[in-house]
N, CA and C of each residue as an Amber inpcrd file, in Angstrom:
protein
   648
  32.0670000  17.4140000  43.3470000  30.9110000  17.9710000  42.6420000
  30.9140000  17.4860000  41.1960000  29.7850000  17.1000000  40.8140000
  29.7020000  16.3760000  39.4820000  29.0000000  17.9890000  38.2970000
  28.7710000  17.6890000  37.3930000  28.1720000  18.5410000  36.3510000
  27.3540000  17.7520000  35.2260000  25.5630000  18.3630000  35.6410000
  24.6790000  17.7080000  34.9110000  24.1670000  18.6400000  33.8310000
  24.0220000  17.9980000  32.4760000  23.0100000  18.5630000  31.7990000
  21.9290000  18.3460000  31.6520000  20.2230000  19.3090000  32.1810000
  19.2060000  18.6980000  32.2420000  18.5570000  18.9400000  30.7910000
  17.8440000  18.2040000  29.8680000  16.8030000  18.9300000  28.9160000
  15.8280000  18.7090000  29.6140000  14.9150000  19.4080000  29.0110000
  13.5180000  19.3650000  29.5690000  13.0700000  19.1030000  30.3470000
  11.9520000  21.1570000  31.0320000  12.1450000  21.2420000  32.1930000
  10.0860000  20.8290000  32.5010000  10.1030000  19.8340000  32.2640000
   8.4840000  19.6290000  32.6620000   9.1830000  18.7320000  34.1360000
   7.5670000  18.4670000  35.2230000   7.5490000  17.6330000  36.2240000
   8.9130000  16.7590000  36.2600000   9.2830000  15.9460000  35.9730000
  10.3430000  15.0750000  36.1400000  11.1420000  16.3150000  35.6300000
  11.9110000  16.6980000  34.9560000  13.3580000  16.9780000  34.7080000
  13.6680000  17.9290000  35.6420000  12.2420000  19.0460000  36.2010000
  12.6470000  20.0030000  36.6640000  13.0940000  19.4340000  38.2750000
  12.1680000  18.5610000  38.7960000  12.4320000  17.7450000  40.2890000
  13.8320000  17.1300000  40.0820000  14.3470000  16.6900000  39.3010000
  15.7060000  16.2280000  39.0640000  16.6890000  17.0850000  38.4870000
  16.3470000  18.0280000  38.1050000  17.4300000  19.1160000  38.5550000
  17.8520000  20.1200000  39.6880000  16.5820000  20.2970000  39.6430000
  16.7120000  21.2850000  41.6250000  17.1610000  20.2780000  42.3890000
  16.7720000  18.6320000  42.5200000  17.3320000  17.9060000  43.5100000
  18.8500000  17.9410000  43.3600000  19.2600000  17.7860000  42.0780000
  20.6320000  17.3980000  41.8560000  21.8480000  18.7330000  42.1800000
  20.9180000  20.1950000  41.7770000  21.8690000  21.3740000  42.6240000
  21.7410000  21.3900000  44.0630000  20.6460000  20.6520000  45.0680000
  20.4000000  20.9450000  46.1630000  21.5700000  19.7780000  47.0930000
  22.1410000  18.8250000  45.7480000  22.8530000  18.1530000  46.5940000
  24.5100000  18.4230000  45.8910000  24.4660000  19.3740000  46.0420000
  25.4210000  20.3240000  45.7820000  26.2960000  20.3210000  44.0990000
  25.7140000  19.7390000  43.4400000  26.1030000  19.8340000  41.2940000
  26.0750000  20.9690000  41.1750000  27.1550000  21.2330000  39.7530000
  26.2780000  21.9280000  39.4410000  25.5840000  21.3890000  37.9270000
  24.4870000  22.2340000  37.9500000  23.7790000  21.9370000  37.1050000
  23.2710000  22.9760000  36.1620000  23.3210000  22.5520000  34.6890000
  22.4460000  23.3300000  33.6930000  21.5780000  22.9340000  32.9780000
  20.4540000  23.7570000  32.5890000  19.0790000  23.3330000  32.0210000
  18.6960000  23.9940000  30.9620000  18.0930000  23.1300000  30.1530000
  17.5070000  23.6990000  28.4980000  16.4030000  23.2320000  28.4110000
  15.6950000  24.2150000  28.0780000  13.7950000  24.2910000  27.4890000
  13.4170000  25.3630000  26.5140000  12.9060000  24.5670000  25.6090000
  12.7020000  25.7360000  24.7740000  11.1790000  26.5690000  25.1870000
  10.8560000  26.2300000  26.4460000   9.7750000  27.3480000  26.7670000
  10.3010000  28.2230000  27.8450000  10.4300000  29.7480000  27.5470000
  11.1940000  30.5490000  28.5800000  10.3060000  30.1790000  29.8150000
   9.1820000  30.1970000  29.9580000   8.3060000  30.1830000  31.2750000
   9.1100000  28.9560000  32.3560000   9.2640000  27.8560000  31.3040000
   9.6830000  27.1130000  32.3140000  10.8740000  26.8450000  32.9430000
  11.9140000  27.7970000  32.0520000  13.4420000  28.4220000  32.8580000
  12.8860000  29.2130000  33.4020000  12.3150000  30.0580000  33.5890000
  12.4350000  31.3530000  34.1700000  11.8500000  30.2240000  35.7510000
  11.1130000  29.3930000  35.4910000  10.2810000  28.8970000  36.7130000
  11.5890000  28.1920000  37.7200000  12.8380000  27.6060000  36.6770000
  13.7300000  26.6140000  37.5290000  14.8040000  27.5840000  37.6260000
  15.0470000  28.5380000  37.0430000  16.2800000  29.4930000  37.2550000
  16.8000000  29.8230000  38.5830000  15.9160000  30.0460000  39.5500000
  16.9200000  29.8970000  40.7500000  17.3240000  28.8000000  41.6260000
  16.7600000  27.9630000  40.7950000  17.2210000  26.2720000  41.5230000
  17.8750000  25.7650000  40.5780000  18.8500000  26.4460000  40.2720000
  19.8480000  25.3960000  39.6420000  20.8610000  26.3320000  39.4520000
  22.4260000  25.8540000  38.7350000  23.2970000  26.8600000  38.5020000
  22.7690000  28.0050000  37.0690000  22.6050000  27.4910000  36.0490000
  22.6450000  28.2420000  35.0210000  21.1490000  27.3770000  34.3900000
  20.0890000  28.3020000  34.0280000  18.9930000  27.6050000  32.9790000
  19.0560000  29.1190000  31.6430000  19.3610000  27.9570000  30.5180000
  19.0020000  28.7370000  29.2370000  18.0120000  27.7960000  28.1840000
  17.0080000  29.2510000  27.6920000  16.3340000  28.6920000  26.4240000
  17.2640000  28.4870000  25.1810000  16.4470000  27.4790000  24.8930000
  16.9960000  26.8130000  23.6290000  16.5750000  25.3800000  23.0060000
  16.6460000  25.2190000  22.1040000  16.1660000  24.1700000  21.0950000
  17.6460000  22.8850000  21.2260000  17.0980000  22.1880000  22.1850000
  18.2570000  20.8560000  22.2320000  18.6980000  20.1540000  21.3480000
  17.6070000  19.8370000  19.6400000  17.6350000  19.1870000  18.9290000
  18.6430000  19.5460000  18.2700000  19.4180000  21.1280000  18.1010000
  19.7730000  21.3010000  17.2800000  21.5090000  20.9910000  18.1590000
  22.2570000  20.2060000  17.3800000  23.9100000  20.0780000  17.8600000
  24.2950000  21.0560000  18.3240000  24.4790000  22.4800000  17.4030000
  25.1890000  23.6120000  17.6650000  24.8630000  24.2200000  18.9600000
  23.3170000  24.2220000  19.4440000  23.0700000  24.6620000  20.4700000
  24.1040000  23.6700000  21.6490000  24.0370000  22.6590000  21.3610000
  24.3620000  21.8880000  22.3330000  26.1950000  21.7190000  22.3030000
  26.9960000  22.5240000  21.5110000  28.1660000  22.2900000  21.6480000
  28.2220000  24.0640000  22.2280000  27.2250000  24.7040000  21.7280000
  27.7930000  26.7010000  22.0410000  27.3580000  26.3630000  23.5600000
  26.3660000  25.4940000  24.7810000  26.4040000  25.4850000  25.8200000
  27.4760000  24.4130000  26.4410000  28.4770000  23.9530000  26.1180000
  29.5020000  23.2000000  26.4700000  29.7310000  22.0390000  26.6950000
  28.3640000  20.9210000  26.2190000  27.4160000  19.9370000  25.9930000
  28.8300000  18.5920000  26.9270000  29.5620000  18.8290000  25.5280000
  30.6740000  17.7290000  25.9890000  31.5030000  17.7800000  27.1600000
  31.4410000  18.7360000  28.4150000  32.0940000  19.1860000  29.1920000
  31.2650000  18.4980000  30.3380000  30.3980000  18.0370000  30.4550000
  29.7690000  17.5170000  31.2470000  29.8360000  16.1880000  31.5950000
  29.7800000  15.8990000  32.8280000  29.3510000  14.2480000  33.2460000
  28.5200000  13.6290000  32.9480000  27.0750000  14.5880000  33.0060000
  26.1040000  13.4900000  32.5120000  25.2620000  14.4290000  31.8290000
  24.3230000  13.6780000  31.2560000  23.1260000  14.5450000  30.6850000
  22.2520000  13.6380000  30.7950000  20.6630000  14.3810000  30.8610000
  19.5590000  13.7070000  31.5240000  18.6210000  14.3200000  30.3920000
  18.0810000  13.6600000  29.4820000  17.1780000  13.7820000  28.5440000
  15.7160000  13.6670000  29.1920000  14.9370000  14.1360000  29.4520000
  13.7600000  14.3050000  30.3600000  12.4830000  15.0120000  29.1000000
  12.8050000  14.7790000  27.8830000  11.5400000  15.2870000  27.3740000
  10.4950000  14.3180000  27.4070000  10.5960000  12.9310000  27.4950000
   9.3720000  12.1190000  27.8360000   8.9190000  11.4120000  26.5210000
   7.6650000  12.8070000  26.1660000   6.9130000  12.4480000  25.2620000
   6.8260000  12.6030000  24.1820000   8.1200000  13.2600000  23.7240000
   8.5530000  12.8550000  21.9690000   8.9190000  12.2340000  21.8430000
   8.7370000  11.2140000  21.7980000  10.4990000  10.2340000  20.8660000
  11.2300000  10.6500000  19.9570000  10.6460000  11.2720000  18.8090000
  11.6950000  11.7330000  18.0580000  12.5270000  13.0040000  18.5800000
  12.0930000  13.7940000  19.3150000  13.2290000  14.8340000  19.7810000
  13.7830000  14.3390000  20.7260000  13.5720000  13.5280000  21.5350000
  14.4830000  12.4830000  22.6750000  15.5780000  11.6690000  21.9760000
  15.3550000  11.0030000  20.4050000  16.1510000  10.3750000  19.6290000
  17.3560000  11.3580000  19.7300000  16.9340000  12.3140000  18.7050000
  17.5220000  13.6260000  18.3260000  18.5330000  14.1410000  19.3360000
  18.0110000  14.4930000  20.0330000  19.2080000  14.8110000  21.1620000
  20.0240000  13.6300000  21.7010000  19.6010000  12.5790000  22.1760000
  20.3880000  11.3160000  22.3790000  21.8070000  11.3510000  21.5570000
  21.4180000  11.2730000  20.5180000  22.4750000  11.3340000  19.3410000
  23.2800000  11.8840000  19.0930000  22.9700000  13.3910000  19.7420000
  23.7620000  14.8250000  19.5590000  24.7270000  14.5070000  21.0180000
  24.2360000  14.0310000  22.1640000  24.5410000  13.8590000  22.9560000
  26.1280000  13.0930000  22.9490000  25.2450000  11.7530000  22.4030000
  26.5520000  10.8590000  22.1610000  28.0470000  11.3730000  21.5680000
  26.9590000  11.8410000  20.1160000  28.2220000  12.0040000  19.2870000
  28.9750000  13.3040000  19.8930000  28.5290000  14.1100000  20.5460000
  29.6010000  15.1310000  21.6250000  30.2140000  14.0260000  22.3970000
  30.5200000  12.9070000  22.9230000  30.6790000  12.5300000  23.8010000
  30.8060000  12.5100000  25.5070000  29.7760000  12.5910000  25.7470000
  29.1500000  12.7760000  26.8660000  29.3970000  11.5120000  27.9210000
  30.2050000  11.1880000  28.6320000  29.8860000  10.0910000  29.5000000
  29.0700000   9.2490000  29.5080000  27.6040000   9.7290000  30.3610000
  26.3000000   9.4290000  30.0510000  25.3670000   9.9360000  30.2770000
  24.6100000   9.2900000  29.5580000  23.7230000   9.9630000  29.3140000
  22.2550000   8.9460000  29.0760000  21.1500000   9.7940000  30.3570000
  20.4330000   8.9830000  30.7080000  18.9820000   9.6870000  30.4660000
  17.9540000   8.8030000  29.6090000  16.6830000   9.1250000  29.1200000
  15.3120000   9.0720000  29.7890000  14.8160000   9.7880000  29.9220000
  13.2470000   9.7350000  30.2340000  12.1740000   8.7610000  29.2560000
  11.5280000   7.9630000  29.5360000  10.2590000   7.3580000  28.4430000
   9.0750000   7.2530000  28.5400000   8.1960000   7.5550000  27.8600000
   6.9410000   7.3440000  28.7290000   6.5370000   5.9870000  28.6990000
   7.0270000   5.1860000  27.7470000   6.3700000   3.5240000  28.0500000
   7.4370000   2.6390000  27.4110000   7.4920000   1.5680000  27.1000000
   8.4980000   0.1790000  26.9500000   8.7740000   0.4430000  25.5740000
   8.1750000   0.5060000  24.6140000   8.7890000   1.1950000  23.2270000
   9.2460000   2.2640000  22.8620000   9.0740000   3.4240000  23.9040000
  10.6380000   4.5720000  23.5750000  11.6010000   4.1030000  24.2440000
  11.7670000   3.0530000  25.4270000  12.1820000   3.0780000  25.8150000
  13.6130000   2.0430000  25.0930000  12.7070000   1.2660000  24.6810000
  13.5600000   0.3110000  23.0940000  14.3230000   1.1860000  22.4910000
  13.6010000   2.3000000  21.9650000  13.8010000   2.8100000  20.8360000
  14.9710000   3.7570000  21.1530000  15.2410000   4.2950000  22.4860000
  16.2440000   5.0760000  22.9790000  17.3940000   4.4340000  23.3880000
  17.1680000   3.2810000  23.7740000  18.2490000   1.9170000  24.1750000
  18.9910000   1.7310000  22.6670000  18.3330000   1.4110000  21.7320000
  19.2050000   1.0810000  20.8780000  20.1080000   2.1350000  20.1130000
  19.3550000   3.4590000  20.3760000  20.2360000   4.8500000  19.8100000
  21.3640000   5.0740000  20.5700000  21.2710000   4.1480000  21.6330000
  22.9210000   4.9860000  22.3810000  22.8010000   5.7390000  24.1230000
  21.6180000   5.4040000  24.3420000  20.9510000   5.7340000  25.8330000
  21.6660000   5.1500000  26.7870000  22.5020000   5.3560000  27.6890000
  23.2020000   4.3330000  28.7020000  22.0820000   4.1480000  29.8700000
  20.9460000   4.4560000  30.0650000  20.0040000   4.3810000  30.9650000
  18.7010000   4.8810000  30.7000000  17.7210000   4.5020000  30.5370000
  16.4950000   4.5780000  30.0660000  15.0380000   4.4710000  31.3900000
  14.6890000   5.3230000  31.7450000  13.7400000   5.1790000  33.1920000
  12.7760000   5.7910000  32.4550000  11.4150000   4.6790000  33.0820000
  10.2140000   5.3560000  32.2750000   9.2220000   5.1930000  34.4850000
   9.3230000   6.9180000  34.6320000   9.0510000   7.3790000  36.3480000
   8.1930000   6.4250000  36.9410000   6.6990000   6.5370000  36.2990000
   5.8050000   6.2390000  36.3980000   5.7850000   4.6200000  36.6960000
   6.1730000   4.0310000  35.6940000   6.2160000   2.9250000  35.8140000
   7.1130000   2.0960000  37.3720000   8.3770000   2.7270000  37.2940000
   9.4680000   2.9120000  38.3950000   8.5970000   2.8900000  39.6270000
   8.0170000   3.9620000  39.9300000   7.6050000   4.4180000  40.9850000
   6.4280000   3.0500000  40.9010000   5.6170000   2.8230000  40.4630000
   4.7220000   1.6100000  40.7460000   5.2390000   0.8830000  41.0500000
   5.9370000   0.3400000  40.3550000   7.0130000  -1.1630000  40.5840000
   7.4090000  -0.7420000  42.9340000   8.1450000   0.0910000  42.5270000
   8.8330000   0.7130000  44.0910000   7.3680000   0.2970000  45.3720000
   6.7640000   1.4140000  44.9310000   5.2000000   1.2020000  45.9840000
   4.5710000  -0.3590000  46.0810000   4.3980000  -0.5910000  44.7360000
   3.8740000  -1.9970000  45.3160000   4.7700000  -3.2100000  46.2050000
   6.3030000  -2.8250000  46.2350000   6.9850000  -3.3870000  46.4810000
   6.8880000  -2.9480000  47.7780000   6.6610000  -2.1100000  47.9440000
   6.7270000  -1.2790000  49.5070000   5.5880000  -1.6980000  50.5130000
   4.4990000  -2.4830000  49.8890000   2.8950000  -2.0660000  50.2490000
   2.7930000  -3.6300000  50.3060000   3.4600000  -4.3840000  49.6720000
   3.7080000  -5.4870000  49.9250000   3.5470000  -6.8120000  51.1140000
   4.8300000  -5.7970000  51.6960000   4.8850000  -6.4500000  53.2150000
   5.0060000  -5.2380000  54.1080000   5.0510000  -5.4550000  55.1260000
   5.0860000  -4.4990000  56.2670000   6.1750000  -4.4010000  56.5850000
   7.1940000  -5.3410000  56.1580000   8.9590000  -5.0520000  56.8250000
   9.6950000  -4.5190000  55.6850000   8.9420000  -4.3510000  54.5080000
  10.0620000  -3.7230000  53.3920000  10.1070000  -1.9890000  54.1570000
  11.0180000  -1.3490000  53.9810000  11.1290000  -0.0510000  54.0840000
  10.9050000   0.8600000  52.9810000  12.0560000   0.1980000  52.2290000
  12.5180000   1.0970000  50.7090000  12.6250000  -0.3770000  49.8310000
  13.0110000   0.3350000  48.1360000  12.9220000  -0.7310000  47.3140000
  13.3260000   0.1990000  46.1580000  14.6140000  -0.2400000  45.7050000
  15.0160000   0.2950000  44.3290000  15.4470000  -1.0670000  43.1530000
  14.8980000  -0.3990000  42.7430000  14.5530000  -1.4900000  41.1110000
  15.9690000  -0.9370000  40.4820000  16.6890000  -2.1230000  40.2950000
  17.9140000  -1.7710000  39.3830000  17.6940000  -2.3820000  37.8690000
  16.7450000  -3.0200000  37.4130000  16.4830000  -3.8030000  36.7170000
  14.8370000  -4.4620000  36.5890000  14.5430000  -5.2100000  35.1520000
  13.1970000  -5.7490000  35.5070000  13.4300000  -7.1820000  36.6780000
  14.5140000  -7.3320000  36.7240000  14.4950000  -8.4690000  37.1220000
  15.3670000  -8.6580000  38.9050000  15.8730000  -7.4940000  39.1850000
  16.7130000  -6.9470000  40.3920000  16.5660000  -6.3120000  40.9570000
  16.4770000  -6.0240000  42.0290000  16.7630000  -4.8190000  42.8570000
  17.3950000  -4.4860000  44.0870000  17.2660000  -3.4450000  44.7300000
  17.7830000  -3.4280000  46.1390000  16.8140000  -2.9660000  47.0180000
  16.5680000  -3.5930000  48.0920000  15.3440000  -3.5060000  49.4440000
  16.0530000  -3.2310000  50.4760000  15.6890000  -2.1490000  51.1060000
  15.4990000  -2.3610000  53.0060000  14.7320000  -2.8150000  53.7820000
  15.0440000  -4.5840000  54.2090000  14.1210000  -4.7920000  55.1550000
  14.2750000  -5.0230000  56.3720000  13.4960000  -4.4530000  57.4640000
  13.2020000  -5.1790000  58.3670000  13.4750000  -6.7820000  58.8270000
  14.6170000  -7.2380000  59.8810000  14.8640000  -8.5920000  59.7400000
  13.4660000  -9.3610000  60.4150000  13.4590000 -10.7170000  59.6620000
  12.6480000 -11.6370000  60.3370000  12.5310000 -12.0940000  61.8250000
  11.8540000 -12.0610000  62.6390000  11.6940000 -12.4310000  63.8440000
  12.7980000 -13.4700000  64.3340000  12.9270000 -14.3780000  63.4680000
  13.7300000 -15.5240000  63.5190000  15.3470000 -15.4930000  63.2230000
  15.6960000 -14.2810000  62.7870000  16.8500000 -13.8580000  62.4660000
  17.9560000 -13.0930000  63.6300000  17.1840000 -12.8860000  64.3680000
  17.4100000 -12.0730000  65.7240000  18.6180000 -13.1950000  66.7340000
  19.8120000 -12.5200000  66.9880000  20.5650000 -13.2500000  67.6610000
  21.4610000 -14.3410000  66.4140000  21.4610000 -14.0840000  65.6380000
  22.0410000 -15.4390000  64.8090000  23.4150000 -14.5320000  64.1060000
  24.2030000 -15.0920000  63.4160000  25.5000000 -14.3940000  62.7130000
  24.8800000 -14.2900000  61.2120000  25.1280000 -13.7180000  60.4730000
  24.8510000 -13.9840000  59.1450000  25.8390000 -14.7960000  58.9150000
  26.5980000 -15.3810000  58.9260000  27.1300000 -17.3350000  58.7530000
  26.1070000 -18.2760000  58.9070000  25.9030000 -18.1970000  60.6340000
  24.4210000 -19.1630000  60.8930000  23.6490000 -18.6220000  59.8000000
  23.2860000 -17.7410000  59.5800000  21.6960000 -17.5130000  58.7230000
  21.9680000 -18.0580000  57.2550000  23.1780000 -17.8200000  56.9650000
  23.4690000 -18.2830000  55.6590000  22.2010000 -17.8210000  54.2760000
  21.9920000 -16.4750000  54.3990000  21.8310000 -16.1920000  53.9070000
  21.7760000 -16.0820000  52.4720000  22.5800000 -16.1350000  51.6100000
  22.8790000 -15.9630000  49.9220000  22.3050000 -17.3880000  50.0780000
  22.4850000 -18.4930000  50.4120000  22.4240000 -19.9170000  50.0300000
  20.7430000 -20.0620000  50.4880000  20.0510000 -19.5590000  51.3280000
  18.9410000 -19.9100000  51.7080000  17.7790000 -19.2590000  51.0710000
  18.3850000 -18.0530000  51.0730000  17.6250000 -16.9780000  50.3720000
  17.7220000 -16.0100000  49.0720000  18.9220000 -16.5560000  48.6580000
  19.3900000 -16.0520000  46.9280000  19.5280000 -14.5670000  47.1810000
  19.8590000 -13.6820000  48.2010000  20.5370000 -12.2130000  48.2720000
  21.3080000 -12.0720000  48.8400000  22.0500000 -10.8830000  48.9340000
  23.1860000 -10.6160000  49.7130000  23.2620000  -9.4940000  50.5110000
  23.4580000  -9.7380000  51.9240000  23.3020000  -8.1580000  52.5540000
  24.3480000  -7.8090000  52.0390000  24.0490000  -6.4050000  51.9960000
  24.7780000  -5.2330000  51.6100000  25.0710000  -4.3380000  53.2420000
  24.1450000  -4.1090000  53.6540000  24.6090000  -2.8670000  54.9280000
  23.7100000  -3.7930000  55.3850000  23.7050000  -3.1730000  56.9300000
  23.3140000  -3.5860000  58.1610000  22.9130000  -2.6740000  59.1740000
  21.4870000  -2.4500000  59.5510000  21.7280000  -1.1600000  60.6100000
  20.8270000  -2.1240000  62.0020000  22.1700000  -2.1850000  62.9320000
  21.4280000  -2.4400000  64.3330000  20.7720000  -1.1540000  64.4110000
  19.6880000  -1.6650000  65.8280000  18.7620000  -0.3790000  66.4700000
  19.9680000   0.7320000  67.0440000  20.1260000   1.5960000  67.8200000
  20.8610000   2.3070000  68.2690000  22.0540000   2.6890000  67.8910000
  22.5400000   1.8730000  66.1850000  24.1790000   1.8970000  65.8810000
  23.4890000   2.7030000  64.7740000  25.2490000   3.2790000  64.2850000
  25.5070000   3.4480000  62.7130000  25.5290000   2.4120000  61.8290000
  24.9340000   2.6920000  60.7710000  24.6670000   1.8610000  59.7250000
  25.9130000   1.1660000  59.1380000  25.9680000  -0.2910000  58.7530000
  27.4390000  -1.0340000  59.0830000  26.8850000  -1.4990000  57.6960000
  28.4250000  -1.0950000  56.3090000  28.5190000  -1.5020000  55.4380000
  29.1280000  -2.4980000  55.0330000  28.5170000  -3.9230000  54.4820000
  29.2140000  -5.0300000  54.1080000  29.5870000  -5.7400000  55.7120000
  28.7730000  -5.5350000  56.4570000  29.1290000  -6.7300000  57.6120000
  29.3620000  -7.9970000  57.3300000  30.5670000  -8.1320000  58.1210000
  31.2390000  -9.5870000  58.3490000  30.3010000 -10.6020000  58.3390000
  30.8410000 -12.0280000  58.2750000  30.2760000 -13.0040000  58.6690000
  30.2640000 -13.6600000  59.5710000  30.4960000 -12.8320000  61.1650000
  30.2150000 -13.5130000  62.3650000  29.4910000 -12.5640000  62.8900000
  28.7600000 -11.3230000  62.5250000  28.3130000 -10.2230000  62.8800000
  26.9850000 -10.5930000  63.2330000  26.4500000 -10.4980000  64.5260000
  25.1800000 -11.1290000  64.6430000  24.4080000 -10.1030000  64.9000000
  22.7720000 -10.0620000  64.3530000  21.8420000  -9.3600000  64.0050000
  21.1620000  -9.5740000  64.9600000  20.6820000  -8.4310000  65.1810000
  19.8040000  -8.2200000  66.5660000  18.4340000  -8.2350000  66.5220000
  17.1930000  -8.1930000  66.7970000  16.0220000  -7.9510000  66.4990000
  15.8230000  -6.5610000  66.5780000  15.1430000  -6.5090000  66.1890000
  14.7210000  -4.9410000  65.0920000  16.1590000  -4.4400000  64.1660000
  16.5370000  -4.8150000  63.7810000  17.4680000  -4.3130000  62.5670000
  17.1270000  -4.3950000  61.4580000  17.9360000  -3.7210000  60.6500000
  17.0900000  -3.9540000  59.1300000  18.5570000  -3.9760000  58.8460000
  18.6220000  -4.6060000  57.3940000  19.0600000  -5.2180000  56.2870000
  18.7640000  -4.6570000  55.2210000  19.9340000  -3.9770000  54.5450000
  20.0850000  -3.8090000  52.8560000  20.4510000  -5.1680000  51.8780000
  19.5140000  -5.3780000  51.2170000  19.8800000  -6.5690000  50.1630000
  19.8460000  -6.8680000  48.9160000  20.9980000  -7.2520000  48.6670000
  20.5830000  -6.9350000  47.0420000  20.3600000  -8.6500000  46.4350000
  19.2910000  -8.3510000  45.3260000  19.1300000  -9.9600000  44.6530000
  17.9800000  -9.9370000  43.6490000  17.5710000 -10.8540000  43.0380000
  16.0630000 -11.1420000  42.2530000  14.9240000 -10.7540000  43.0630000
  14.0460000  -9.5690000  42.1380000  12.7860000  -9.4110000  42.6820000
  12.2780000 -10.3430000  42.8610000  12.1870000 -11.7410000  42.8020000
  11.7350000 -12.6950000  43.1200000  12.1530000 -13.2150000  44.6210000
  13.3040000 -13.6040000  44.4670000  14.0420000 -13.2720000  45.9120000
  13.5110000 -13.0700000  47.3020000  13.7850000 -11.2720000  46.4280000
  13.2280000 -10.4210000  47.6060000  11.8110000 -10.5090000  48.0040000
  10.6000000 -10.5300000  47.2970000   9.3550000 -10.9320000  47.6040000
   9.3930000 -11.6260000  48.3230000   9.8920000 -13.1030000  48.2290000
  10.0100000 -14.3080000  49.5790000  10.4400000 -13.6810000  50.3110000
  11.1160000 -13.0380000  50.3050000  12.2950000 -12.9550000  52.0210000
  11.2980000 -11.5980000  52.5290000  10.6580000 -11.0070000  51.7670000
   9.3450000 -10.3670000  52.8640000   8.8490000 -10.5660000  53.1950000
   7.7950000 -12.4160000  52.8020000   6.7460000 -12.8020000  53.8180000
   7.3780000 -13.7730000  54.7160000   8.7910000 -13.9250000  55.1240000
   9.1350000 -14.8100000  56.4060000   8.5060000 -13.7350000  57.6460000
């Protein structure tokens, strides 16, 4: 069990904190509007009001005792700075920011942010990636320039080893997992492991990459 600190409990922070106690954390949350603890208080371990900006608040709730902290106010920058900072200088593991667009997101990167996600944007990037082709499944963006896909193998891939397919060299990714039809999902398969038709493939590589290797 890990231990998160959430700030701010609007749309995003509050979905990412109930998710994160539901997968068994625990978790605590700060908003300085009671309505919206009182709204997440039974989905999570502990929610208290309070003003994040200020250090003291954030060392009298045990700030530095935590694994991570998740800055989720969005649309200030300067109170997202503010706490970032307080964050750090408690020393916090990490600690990862909400943005609403590419210049807080600068602006939180260079204060000391070990991870910076602006949702909205995320989630577009994901869908169009999804909507794409018909064999992508899933699609996580690790980067502007990376990610990881589940796809559906190519027609032509069916019966071959990933040796024969030679994959990384043909197609610039690397499976990661492997799920035949009827099996458990097989992590880091070998290279004589031959792929069946209808299987899908975890891969990681350049969104560029991956785009090609959806319209084979």
């Amino acid at each position: 069990m890990k231990t998160y600190l959430v700030i701010g409990m609007g749309r995003f922070g509050s979905a990412v904190a109930a998710r994160l106690y539901e997968l068994g954390n625990e978790v605590l949350v700060v908003d300085e509007n009671e309505e919206n603890i009182q709204a997440i208080a039974s989905r999570v371990t502990h929610a208290v009001v309070g003003d994040a900006r200020d250090e003291a608040v954030l060392r009298a709730l045990g700030a530095r005792n935590f694994d991570c902290a998740i800055v989720a106010i969005g649309g200030d920058l300067a109170a997202s700075i503010l706490v970032t900072l307080a964050l750090k200088e408690l020393g916090i593991p990490a600690v990862i920011c909400k943005a609403s667009n590419e210049t807080f997101k600068r602006a939180l990167e260079k204060v000391g942010a070990d991870r910076v996600v602006i949702p909205e944007r995320e989630m577009a990037v994901k869908l169009a990636q999804s909507l794409s082709s018909s064999n992508v499944l899933d699609f996580i963006e690790l980067s502007d320039d990376f990610g990881i896909a589940e796809v559906v193998v190519p027609d032509n891939w069916a019966d071959r080893s990933i040796r024969e397919l030679n994959v990384r060299a043909k197609y610039g990714v690397t499976i990661l997992a492997c799920q035949q039809p009827g099996e458990k999902l097989q992590v880091q398969p070998g290279a004589e492991d031959v792929i069946r038709a209808g299987a899908t493939v975890t891969v990681l590589g350049a969104n560029e990459r991956i785009a090609r290797l959806q319209k084979l």
